[in-house]
N, C-alpha and C positions, 0 to 999 in steps of 0.2 A: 290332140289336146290332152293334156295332161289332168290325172286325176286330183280332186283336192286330197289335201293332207293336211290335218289337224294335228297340232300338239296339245295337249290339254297339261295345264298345271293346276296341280291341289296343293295349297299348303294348309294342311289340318291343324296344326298349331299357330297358325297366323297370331291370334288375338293374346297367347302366351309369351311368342316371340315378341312383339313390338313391344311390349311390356319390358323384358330383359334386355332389348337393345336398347330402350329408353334409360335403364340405368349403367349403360354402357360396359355391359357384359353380356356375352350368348351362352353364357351359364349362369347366371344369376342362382338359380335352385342348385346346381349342379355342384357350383364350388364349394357352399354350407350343407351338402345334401339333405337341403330342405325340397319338399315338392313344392311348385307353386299351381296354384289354378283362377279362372278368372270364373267369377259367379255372376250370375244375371237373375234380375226377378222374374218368378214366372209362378202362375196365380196365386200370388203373395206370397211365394215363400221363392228363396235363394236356392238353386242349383248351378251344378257348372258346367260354364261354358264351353272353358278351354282347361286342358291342364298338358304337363309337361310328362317326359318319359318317365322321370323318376315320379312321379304320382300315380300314371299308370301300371308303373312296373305292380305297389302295393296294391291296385284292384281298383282302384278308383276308375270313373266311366263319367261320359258327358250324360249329364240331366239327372244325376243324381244328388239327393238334396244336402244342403251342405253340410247339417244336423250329425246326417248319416255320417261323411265326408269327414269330418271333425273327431267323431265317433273312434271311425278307421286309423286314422293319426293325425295326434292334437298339436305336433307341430308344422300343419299343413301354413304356410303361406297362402294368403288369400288376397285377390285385387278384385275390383270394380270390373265390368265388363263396360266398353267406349265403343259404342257401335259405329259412333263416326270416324273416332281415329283409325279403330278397323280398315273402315271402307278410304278413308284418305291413304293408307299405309299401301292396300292391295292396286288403286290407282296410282301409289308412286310407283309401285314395281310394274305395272302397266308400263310406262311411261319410259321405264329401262328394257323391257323389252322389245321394245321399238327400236333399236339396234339390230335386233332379227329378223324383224318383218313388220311395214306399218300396220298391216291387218291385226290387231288386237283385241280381243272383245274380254268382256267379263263377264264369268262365270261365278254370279254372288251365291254365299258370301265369303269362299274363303277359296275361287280360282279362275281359270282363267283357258280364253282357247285362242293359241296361237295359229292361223292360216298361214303356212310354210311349204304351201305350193311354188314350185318352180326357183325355193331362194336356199332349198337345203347344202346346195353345190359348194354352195359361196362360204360354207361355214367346214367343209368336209365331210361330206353328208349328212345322213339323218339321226345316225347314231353320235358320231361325233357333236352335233349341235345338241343334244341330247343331254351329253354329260357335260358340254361346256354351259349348258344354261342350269345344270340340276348345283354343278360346282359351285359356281359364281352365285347363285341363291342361299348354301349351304354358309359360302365363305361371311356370307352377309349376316349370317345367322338365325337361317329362317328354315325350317323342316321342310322337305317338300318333296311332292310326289309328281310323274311326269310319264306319259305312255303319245303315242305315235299310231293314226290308223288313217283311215279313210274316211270317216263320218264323227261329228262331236261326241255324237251321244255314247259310242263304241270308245273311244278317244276317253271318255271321262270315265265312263265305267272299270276301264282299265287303269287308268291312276287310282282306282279307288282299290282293286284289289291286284293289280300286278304291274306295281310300278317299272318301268324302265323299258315297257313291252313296245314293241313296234312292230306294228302289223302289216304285212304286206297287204297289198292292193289287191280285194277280192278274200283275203280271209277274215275279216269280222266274225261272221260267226262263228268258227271252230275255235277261235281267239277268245270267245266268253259264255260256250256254251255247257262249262261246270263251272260259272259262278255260279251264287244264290240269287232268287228275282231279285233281293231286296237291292243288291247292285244297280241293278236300274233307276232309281233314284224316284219311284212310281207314285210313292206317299204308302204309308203304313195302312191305310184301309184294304189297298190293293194286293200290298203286300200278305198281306194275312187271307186275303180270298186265294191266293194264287196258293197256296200255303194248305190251305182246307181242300181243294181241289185235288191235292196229290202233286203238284209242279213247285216245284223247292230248286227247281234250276233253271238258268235262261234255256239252255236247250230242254230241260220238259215243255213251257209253252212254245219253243219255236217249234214244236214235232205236231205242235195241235195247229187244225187250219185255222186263216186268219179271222175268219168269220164267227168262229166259234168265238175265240179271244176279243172280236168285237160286239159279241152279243151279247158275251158276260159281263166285260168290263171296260167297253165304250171305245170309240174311235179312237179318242186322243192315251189310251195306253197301246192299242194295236199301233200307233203309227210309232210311236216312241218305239216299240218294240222293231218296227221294220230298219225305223234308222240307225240303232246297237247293231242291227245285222247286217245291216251297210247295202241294206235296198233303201237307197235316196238318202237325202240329208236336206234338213232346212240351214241357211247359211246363217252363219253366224253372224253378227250386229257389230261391227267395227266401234269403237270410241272414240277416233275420227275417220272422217272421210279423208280417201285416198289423195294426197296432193298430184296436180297435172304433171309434175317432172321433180324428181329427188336426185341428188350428188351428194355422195359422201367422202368423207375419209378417213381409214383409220389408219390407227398409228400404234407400232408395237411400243414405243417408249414415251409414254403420255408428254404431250405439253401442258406447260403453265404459265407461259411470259405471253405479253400483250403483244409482242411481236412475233410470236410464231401463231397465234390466234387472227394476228391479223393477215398475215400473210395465205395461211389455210383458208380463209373466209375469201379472200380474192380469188384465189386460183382455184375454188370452188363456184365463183361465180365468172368465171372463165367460161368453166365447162358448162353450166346452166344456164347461159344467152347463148353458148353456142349449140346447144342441142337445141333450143325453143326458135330459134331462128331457121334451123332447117325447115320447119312446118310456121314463119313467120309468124311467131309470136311474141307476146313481152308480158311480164309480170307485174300482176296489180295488187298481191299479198304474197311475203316472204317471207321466210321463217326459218332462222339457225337455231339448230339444237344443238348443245354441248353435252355430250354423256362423260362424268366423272367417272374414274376406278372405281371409286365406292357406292357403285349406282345410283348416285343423283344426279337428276336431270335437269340442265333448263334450256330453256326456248327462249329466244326472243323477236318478237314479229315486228316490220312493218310493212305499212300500205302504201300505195301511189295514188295519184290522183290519174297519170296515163301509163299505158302501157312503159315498161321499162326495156331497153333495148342496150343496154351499154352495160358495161360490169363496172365502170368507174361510178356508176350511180347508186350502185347496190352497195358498192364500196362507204362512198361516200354516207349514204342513209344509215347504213351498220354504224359506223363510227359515232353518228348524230345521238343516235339509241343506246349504243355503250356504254358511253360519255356522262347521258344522262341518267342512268340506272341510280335510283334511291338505293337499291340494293347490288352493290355491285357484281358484276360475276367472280364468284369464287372458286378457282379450280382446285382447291382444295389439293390432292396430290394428281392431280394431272385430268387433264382430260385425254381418253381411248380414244374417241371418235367425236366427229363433226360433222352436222348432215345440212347442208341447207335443200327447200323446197319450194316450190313457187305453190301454193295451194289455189290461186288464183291466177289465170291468164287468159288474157284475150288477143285474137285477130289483129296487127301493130297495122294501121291504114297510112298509104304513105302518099303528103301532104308535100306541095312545091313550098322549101325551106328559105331559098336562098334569095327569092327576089320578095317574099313578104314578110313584110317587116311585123304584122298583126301576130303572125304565127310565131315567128318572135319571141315577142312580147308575152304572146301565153305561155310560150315551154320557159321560159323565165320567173314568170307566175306561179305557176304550175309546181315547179322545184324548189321555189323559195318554200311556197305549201308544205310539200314531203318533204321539208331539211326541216319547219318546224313543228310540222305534228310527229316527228322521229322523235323530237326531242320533248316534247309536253304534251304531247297525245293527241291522234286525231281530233277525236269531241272535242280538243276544246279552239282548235282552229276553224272555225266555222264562217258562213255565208248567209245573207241574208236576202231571201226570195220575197217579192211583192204577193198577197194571196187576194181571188177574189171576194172581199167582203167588206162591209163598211165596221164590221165591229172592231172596232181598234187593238186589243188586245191578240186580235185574228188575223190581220191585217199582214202580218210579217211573220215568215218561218225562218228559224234558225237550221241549217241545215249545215250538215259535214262539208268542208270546204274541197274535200279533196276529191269526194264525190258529188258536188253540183257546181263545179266550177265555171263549166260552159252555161249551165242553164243561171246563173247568176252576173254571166259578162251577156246576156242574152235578154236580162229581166226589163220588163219596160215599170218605171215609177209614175206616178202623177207629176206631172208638168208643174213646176209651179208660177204663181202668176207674177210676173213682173212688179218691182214695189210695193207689192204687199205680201203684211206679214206671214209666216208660216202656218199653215191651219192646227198642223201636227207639234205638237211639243218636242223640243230636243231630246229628254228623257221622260221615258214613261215606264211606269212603275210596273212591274210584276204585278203586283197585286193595290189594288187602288186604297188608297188610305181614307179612314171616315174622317171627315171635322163636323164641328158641332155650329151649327146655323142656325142664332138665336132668332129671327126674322127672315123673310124672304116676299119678294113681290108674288103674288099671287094673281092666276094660275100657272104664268109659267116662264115669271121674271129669276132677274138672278138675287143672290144677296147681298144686304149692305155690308156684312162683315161675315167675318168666322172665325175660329177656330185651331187652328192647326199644331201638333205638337207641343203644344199647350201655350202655343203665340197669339195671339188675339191680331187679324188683319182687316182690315179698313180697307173695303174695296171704294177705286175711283173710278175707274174704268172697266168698262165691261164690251163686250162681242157677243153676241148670241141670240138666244140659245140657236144651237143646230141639233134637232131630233135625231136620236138613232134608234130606232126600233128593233129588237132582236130577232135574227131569224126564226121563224116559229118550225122552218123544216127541218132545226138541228136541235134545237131544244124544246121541251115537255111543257112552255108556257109558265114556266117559275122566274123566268126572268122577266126583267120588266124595264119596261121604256124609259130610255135615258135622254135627259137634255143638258147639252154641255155650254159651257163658257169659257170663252178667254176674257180672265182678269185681269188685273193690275193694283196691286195695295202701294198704299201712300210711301213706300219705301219703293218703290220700282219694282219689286217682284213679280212675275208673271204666271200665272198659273191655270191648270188645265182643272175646273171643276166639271160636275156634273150628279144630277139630281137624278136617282136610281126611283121610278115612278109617278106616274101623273097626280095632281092633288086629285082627292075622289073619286077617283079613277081607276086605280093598282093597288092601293094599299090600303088595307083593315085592318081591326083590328081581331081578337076572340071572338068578339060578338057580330062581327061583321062590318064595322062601323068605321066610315073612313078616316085615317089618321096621317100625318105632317110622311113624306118620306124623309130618305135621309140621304144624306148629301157625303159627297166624297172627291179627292183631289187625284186626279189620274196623271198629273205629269207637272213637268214644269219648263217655262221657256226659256232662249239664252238670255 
């Protein structure tokens, strides 16, 4: 088995760069040789955050204050520091590095550790992947630092002071043992004790036993310290989880037409029902990603309701989701590569087709489903499951249709009763509306009239009341007993009332003192 291999990327300039790309130059400072820097507050006063080479070149350093800064040369450019855009910018290059390996994590706030176990080959080894990822960064116009070892920690500490290094397997620590600790990334209190001690290098404390190094300065810097040396490594935290089966394809002369997109997207799903079918499987979440020249990325998913076993399906579902993009895909100048994934797939169970017609009938169901949550989104093609409870409002789940389809052709409803009327209203409101109920029979009659959206109704007819008590094992006893009616006002209208609390009974008032409840309209009949 093969050892890991981390690349770690630093870009120290991050938050300067997205600045200068944003006015559509990777010299912004460079071309008016002006320096620019980005400042952040910190205990009420301005330092900086970020600055460019030509601001460093004059002396200028991060955290110092900008007074100072100003002082040095007063034609410094100055900008805002955007901690989100930041962190949005370093996940879109996230999201292009995944063209190299899906393993990606992020190293906040300004890098990143590529897991590049077993996929260096495929690039022209380790060195070659190296300059082609340091290039393509550069060309984007972003600074950036990049080393190769066997452990993150080792991996990082060496973008931070010997970029381009790649360590073989087994020499970690000869590889960083005349940096300074502060390399190690420990935090400044430790740094400064390692410092007073007489160790101003990773190899002074790696010469000292570990014991010592954890008596002084705690478990968690000796363990930091074991895995720069490349005794053990904690794994890094991907940004997503690994999909069950990936196909790509790249292409030395970018496409841009709908029809070379769409053809790539089939014979990509060729190949990934035919590799999931050797281990009988089929895809219930799919995901193309289009990587642009200029490193931008998008994805676009869908889901099934069953396993998917055909490529005409995958096909078919792609086009649905294209089609309906608010924002369409733009390939800008070309898209490099194409990756589709199955991130989801299950066990395909195989069902006698040909003599039932039930079975039919559902995978007809089923696909009309995924052709129109392709196109307007899951959530909102939904199903509606019977629940057990008499509170009306609880009575019915709305659920993804794609996922409870069988438990929705399965649901058993209440029987209704032969020639008589509906108990349930055709619509019932989300949220029950009040009216105002100048009288009522008392204790626990209905009213002669009321209220509604500022209509004054005349009831003639009445049904009721039927009590619903609230469950008291779901809720805290703030709810309070309701008694309903079907009415009827002198225009025909049919409506679903009900009185939120018994008279004398639920409802007081400050003082304690029993007061009228109040009444409200929960639905209405055809």
């Amino acid at each position: 088995m093969n050892r890991r291999r981390i690349l770690s990327l630093w870009l120290p300039r991050l938050p300067i760069d997205r600045i200068q790309r944003f006015f559509g130059s990777a010299g912004l400072g460079k071309a008016n040789h002006e320096p620019d820097i980005v400042v952040i507050k910190d205990n009420n006063a301005l330092v900086i955050h970020a600055l460019d080479e030509a601001a460093e070149r004059l002396g200028l350093y991060i955290g110092q204050p900008l007074a100072n800064a100003r002082a040095m040369c007063p034609d410094l450019r100055v900008f805002d520091a955007d901690i989100v855009a930041d962190a949005k910018t370093l996940s879109d290059i996230a999201d292009w590095c995944d063209r190299f390996t899906p393993l990606v994590a992020l190293d906040a706030p300004h890098g990143l550790f590529l897991d590049i176990t077993g996929c260096a080959h495929l690039f022209g080894g380790e060195a070659a992947l190296l300059r082609t990822l340091v290039r393509a960064l550069d060309r984007q116009g972003f600074a950036v630092s990049a080393a190769i070892a066997g452990t993150s920690v080792c991996a990082r500490t060496l973008t931070r002071q010997a970029t381009g290094t790649i360590v073989a397997d087994g020499g970690e620590a000869a590889a960083i043992d005349p940096f300074p600790v502060s390399a190690l990334g420990a935090g400044e209190a430790i740094t400064t004790g390692l410092r007073r001690a007489g160790l101003k290098t990773i190899g002074d404390v790696a010469s000292r036993s570990s014991h010592e190094i954890t008596a002084r300065f705690g478990a968690r810097f000796s363990t930091l310290l074991a895995h720069a040396l490349g005794q053990g490594d904690e794994p890094i935290n991907p940004r997503k989880p690994l999909p069950d089966y990936i196909v790509e394809k790249r292409f030395a002369e970018p496409i841009a037409t709908d029809t070379m997109i769409a053809m790539t997207l089939s014979r990509l799903a060729d190949t990934l029902i035919a590799s999931m079918e050797k281990q009988g499987k089929g895809a219930r979440r799919l995901e193309a990603a289009f990587f642009r020249t200029d490193g931008v990325v998008r994805a676009i998913t869908v889901e099934t309701g069953r396993p998917v076993t055909r490529s005409a399906v995958i096909d078919r579902l792609f086009r649905e989701r294209l089609d309906a993009l608010a924002d369409p895909l733009d390939p800008g100048f070309g898209f490099d590569m194409v990756r589709l994934s199955a991130s989801r797939t299950e066990i395909v169970v195989q069902e006698q087709r040909d003599l039932d017609a039930h079975v039919h009938d559902n995978d007809e169901i089923a696909a009309l489903i995924d052709r129109i949550a392709a196109r307007i989104g899951g959530k909102r093609v939904v199903v509606h499951l019977p629940q057990d409870t008499h509170i009306p409002e609880r009575a019915v789940l709305s659920a993804p249709a794609q996922h409870h389809l069988a438990a929705a052709m399965q649901a058993e409803w209440p029987a209704r009763t032969e020639s008589e009327p509906p108990l349930r209203p055709l619509r019932l409101f989300d949220k029950p509306e009040p009216i105002k109920v100048p009288f009522a029979t008392v204790p626990d009659g209905p009213p002669h009239q009321f209220t509604w959206r500022r209509a004054l109704h005349a009831v003639v007819r009445v049904e009721g009341p039927e009590r619903i008590a609230m469950e008291w094992w779901q809720q805290d006893g703030k709810q309070l007993t309701r008694d309903y009616f079907r009415i009827e006002d002198a225009e025909g209208l049919r409506f679903w009332i009900f009185r939120d609390g018994l008279y004398e009974g639920e409802t007081f008032d400050g003082e304690g003192k029993p007061v009228s409840p109040n009444w409200y309209v929960h639905g209405l009949f055809a």
